[in-house]
PAGUGU-116362 format. One record per residue (C-alpha): residue number from 1; x, y, z. Coordinates in nm, 4 decimals. Each point is the difference from the previous one (the first is absolute). Example, Ala and Ser with C-alpha at 12.3 -4.5 7.8 and 13.67 -1.06 7.14 Angstrom:
! PAGUGU-116362
NODE    n        xx        yy        zz
NODE    1    1.2300   -0.4500    0.7800
NODE    2    0.1370    0.3440   -0.0660
This chain:
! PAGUGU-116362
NODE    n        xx        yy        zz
NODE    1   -0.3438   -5.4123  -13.0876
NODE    2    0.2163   -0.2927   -0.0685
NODE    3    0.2804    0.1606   -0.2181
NODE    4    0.0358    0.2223   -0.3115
NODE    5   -0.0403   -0.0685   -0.3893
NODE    6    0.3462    0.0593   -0.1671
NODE    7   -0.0402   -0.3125   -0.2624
NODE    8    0.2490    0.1754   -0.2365
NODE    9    0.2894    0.1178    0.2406
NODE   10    0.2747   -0.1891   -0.0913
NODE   11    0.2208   -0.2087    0.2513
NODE   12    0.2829    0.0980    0.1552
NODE   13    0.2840   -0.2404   -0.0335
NODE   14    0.2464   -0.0617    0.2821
NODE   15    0.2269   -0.2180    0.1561
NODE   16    0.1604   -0.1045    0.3586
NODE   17    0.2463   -0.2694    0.0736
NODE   18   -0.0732   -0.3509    0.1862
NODE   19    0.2018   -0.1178    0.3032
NODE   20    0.2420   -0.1941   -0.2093
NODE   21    0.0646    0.2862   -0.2468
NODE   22   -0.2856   -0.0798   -0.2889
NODE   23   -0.1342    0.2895   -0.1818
NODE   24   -0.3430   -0.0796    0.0570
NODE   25   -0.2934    0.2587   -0.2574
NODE   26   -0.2824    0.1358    0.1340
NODE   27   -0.2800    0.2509   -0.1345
NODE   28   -0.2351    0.2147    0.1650
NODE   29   -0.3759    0.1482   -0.1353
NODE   30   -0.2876    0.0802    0.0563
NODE   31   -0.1309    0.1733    0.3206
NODE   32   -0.1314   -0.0773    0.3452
NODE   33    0.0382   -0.2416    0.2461
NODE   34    0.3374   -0.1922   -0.0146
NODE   35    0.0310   -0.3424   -0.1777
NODE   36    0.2822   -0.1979   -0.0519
NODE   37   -0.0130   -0.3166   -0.2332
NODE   38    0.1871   -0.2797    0.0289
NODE   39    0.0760   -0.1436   -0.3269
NODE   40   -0.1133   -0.2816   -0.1610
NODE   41    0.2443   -0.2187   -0.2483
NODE   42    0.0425    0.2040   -0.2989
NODE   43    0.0135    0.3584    0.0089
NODE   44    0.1552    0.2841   -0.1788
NODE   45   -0.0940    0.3211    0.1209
NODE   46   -0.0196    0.2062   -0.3567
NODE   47   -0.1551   -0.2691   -0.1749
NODE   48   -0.2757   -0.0364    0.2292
NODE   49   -0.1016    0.3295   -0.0159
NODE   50   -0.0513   -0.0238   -0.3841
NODE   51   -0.1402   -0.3789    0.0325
NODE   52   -0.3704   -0.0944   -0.0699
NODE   53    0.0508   -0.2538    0.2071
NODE   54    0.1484    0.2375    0.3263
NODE   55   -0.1204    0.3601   -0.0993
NODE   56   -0.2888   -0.0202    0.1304
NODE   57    0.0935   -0.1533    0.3622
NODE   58    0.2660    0.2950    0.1028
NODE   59   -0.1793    0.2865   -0.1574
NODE   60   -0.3537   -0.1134    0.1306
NODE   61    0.1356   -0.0569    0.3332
NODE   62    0.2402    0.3672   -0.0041
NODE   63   -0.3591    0.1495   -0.0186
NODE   64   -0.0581   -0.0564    0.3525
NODE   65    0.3236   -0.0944    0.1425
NODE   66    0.3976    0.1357    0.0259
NODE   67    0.1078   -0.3449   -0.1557
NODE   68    0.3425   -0.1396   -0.0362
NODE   69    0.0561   -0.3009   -0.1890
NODE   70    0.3982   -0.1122   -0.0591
NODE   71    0.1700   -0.2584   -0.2165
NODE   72    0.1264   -0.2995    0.2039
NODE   73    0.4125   -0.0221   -0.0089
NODE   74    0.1075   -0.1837   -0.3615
NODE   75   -0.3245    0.1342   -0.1383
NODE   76   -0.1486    0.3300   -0.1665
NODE   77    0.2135    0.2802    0.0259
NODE   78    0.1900   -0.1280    0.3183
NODE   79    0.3636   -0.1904    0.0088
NODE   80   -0.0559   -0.2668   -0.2287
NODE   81    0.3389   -0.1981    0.1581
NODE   82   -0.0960   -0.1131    0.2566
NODE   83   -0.0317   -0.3942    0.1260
NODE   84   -0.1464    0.0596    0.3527
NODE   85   -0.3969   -0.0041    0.0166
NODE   86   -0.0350   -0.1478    0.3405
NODE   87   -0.2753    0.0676    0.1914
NODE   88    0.2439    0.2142    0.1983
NODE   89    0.1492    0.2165   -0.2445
NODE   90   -0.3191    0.0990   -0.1507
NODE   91   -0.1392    0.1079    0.3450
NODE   92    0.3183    0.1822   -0.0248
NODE   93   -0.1397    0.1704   -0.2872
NODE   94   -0.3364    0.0865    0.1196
NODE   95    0.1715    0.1473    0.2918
NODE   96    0.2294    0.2488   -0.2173
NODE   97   -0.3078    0.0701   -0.2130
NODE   98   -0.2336    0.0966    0.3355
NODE   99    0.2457    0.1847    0.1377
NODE  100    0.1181    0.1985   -0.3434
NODE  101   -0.3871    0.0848   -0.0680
NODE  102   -0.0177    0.1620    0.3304
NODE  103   -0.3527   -0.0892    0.1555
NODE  104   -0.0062   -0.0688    0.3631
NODE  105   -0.3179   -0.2257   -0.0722
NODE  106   -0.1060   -0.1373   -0.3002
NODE  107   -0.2516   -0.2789   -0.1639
NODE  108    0.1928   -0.2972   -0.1160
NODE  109   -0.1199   -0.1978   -0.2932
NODE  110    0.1317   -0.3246   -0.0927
NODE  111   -0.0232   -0.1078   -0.3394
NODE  112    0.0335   -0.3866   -0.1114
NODE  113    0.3373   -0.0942    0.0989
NODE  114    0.0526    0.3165    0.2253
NODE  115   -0.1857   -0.1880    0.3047
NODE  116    0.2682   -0.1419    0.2158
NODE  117    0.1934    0.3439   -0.0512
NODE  118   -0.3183    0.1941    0.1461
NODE  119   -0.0546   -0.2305    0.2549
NODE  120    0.3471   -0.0114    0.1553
NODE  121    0.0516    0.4046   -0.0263
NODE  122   -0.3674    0.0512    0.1597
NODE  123    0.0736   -0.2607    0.3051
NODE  124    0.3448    0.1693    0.0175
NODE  125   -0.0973    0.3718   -0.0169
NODE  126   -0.4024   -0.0075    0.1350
NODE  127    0.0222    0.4273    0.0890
NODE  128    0.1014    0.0811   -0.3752
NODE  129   -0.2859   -0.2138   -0.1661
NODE  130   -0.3346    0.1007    0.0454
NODE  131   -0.2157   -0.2207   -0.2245
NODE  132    0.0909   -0.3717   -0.1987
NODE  133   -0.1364   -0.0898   -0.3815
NODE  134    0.0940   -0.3237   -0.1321
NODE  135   -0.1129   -0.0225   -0.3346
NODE  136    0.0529   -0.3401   -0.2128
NODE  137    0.2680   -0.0376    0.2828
NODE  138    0.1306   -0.2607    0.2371
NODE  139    0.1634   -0.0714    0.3573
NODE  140    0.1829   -0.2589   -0.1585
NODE  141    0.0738   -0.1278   -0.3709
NODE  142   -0.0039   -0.3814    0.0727
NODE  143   -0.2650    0.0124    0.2392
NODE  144   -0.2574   -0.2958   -0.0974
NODE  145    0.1972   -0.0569   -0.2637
NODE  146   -0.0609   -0.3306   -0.2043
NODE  147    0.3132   -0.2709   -0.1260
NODE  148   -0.1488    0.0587   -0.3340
NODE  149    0.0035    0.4208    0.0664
NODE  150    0.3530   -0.0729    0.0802
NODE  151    0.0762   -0.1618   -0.2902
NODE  152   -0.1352    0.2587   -0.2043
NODE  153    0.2066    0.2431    0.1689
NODE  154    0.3167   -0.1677   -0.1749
NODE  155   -0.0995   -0.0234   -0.3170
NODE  156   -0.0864    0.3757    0.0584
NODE  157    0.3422    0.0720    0.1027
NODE  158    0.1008   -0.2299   -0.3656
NODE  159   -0.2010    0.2157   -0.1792
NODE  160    0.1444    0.3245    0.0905
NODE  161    0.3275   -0.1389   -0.0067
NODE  162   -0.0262   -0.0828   -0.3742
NODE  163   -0.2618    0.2731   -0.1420
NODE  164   -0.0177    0.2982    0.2061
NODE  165    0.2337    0.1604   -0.2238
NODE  166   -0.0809   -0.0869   -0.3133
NODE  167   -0.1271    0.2506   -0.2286
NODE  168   -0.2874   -0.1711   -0.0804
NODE  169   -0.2855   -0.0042    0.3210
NODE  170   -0.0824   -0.3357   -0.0212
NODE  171    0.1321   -0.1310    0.3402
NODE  172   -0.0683    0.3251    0.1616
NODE  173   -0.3883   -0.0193   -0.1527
NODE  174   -0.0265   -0.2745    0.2538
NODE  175    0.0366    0.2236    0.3145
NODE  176   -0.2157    0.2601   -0.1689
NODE  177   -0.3107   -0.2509   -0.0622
NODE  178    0.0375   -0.1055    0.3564
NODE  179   -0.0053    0.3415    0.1619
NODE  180   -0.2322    0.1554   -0.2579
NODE  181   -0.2448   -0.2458   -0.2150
NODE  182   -0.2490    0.2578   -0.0028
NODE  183    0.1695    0.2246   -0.2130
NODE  184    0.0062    0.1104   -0.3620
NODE  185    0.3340   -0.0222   -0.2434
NODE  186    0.1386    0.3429    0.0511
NODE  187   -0.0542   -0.0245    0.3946
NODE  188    0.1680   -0.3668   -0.0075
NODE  189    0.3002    0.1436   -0.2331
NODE  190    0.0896    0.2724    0.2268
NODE  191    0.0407   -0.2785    0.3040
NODE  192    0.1898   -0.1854   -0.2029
NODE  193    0.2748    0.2795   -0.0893
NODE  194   -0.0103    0.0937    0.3781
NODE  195    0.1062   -0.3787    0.0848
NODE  196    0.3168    0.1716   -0.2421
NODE  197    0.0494    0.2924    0.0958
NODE  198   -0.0638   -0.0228    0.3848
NODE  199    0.3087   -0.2634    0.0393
NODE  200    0.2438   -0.2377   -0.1141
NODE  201   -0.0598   -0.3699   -0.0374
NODE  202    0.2526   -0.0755    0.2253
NODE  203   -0.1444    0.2305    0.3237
NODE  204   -0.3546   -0.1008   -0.0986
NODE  205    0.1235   -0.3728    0.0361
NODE  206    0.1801    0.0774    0.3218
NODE  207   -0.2383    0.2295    0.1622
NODE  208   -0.3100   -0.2135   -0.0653
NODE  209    0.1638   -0.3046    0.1905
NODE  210    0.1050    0.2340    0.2859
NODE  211   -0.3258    0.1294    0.0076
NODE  212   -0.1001   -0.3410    0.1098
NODE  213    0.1677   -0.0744    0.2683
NODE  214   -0.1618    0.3749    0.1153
NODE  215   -0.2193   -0.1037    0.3264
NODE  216   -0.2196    0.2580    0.2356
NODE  217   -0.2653   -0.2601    0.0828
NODE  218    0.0831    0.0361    0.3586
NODE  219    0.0099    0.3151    0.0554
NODE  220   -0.3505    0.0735   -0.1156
NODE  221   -0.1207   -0.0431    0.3766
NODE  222    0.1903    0.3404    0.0614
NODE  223   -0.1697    0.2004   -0.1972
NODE  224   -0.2305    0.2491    0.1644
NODE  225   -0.0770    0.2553   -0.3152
NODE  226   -0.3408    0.0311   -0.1676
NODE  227    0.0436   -0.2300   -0.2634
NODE  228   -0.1873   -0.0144   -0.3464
NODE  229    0.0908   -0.3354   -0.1911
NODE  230   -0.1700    0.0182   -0.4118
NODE  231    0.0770   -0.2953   -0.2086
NODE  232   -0.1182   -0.1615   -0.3021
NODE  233   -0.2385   -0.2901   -0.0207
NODE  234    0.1865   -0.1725   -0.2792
NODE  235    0.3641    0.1899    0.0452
NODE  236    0.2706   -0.3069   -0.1774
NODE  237    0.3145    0.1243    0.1233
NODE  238   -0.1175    0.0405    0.4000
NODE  239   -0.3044   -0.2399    0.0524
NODE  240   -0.2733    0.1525    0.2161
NODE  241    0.0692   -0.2063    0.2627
NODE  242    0.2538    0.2582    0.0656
NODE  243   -0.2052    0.3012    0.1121
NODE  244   -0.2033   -0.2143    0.1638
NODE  245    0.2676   -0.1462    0.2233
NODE  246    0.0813    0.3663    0.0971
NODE  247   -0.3232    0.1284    0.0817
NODE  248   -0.0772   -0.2624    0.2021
NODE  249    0.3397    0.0000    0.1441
NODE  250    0.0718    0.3837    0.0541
NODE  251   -0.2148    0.1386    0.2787
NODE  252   -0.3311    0.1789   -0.1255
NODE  253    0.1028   -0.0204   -0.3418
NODE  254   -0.2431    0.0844   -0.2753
NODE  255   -0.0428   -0.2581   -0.2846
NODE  256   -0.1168    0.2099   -0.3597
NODE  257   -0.0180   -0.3046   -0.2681
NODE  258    0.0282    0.1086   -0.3554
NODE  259   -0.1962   -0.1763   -0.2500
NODE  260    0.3001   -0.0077   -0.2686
NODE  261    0.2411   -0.2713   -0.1003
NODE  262    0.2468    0.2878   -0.0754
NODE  263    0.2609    0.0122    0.2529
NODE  264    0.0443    0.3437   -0.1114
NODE  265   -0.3333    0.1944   -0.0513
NODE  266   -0.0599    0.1809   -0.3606
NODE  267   -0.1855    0.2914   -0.0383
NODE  268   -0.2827   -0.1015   -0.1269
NODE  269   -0.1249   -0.3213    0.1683
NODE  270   -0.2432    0.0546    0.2660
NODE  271    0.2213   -0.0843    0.2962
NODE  272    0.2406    0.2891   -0.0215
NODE  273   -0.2887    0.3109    0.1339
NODE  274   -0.0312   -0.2392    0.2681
NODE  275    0.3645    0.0084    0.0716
NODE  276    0.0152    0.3416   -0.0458
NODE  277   -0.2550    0.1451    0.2669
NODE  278    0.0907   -0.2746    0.2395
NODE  279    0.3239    0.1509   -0.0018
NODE  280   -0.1236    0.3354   -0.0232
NODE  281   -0.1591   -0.0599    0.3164
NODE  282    0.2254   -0.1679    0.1803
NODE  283    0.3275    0.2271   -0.0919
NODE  284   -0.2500    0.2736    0.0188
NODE  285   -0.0894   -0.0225    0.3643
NODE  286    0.3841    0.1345    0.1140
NODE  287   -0.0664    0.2896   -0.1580
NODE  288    0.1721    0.2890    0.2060
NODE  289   -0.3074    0.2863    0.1573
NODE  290   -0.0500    0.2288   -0.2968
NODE  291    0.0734    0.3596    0.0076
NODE  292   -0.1685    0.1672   -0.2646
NODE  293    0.1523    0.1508   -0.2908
NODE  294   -0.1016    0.3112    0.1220
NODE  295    0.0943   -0.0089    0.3402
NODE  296    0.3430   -0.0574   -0.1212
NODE  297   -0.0069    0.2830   -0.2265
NODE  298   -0.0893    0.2369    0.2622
NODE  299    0.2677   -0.1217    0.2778
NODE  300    0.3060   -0.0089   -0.2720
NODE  301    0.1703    0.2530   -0.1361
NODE  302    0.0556    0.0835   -0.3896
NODE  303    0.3187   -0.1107   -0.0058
NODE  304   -0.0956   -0.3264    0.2117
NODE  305   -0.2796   -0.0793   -0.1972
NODE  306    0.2128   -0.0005   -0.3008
NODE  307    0.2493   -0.1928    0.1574
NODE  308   -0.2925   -0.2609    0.1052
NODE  309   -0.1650    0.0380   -0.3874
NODE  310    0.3105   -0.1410   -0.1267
NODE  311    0.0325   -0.2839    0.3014
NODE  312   -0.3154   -0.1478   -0.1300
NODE  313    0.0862    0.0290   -0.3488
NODE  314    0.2467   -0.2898    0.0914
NODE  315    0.3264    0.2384   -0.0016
NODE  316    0.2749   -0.0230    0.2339
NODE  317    0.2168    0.2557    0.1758
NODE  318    0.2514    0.0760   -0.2451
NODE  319   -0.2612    0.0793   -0.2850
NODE  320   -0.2109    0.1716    0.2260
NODE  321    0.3122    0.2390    0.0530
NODE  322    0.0290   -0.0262   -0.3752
NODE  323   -0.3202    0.1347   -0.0570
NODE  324   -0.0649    0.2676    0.2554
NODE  325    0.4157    0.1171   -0.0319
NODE  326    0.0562   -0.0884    0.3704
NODE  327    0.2103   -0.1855    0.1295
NODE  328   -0.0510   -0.3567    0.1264
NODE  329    0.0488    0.1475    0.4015
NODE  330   -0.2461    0.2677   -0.0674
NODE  331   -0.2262   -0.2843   -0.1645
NODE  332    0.0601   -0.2309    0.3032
NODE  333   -0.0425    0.2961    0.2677
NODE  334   -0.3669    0.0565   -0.1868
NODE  335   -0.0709   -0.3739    0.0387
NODE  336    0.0314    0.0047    0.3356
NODE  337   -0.2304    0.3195    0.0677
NODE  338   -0.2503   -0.1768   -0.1748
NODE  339    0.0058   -0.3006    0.1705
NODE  340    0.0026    0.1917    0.3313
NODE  341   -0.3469    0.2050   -0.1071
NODE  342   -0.1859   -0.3390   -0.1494
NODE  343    0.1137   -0.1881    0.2664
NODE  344    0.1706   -0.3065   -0.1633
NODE  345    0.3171   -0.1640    0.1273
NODE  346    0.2360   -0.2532   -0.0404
NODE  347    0.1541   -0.2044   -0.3503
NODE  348   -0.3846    0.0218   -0.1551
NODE  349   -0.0285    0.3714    0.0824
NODE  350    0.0812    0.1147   -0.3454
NODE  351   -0.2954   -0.2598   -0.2245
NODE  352   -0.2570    0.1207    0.3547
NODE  353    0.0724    0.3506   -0.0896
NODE  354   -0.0940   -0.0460   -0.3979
NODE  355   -0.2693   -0.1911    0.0856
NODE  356   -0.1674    0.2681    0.2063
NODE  357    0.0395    0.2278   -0.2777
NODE  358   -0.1359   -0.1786   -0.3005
NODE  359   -0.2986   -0.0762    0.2655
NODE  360   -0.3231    0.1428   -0.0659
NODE  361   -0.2023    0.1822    0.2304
């Protein structure tokens, strides 16, 4: 059993604060084993959820997995003024993010630019993370990089200077036809109002040449992790080369090429089922020992089971007391009695304890 169906359950929207004070978003969904996302460069958490470009990613995955995806800082639904995105400060964020969701171990997945951030929290904090995913990722942005790559990287940074707010998506239609060339009108509009909607032109100008100077390549030697690196044959806005340089770089890495040109999968092309049960595999195999459903019933009381019930259900402790008419001690005294009987400990004891009760026998 690798994790439980709940493709409607909506997310649960939260947020924690970074080192140097940003608000910094972050959702959780889904159920099972922990894992936390890095993101990539655009990103609003509400939009994606509705996207027919994203939709299918986060709920897909939160049918086998506890995942938590956030919005980098100047993006999404975090603090939008901001002019730090070092390298450091968004480690800074993963950090507050990890330790706000709660999991003593976790799966981390990299996404596109999201590499070096991965890389530099996993060789920093090796006990918390327990498996690596780079998908359409890097160590470094620059790395093999090209005098003519460079110089398409400025007139990038003209382009989104000039038309990245402009009401019109003509500028921003670039970006979209390099990440997804695959796709059909309406999938290719909805990228194009998330370049809008996910940031201002002046943090998307300033936080893509940051992003740049962003540089992990030498700590890939420390990583120890199992490590599952999928990438796209023809991806335009991270060249293959990429996740090939990591898997042969990272030690026992797994290379999964993707016959797309879409650096972000659709639906419907034949490379995403791949995706899917590689990762449903890999994620998969961190599952905690099921109890069955059952077996839970049997060693939890009425009023603990009901406490659980609503636990899994995705609420927390304050409409749990809502619900039952307790109050949040009483709530928090029968959360600990059931952690005690199922044996589960520790920051991820609450998500181990739902899982073992939406387990089958």
């Amino acid at each position: 059993m690798t994790g439980v169906s709940r493709p409607h359950a909506p997310q649960q929207v939260r947020f924690c604060t970074a080192p140097d004070g940003v608000r910094i978003a972050y959702a959780v969904h889904g159920s099972g084993p922990p894992l936390i996302i890095t993101t990539c460069w655009l990103s609003h958490l509400q939009f994606d959820w509705e996207s027919p470009v994203w939709r299918h990613f986060v709920r897909e995955l939160g049918k086998f997995a506890t995942v938590v995806r956030f919005d980098e800082r100047g993006h999404g639904l975090s603090d939008w003024d901001v002019t730090d995105h070092s390298l450091a400060a968004r480690i800074g964020d993963l950090e507050a993010v990890a330790d706000a969701a709660g999991f003593d171990r976790f799966t981390l997945m990299a996404m596109a630019q999201g590499g070096p951030v991965a890389i530099s929290y996993a060789a920093a904090h090796p006990q918390r993370v327990n498996r690596l995913v780079f998908y359409g990722s890097y160590s470094c942005a620059t790395w093999g990089m090209s005098q003519d790559e460079r110089d398409l990287e400025d007139t990038f940074d003209a382009m989104i200077k000039v038309g990245w707010a402009r009401p019109d998506s003509t500028f921003r239609r670039v970006f979209t036809s390099l990440m997804i060339p695959g796709a059909s009108e309406e999938q290719m509009r909805w990228l194009d109002d998330l370049q809008r909607v996910a940031t201002s032109a002046t943090t998307a100008q300033i936080s893509r040449q940051q992003r740049m100077h962003a540089d992990a390549d030498g700590l890939l030697g420390r990583l120890d992790a199992p490590t599952l690196v999928l990438h796209s044959r023809g991806d335009r806005m991270n060249s293959f080369e990429h996740g090939r340089h990591l898997a042969s770089t990272i030690r026992d890495a797994r290379l999964v090429l993707l016959e797309s040109e879409n650096h972000i999968l659709l639906e419907d092309e034949p490379a995403w089922p791949v995706f899917l049960e590689e990762m449903r595999q890999f994620v998969g195999d961190e599952a905690v020992p099921p109890a069955a459903a059952q077996h839970v019933r049997e060693l939890l009381s009425s009023r603990e089971l009901e406490v659980l019930q609503l636990v899994a259900a995705g609420c927390d402790n304050d409409e749990i007391a809502g619900q039952l008419q307790l109050s949040v001690r009483t709530v928090e005294r029968h959360l600990q009695n059931v952690y005690g009987k199922l044996g589960v400990q520790g920051r991820s004891a609450r998500v181990a304890a739902a899982a073992r009760l939406l387990t089958p026998a």
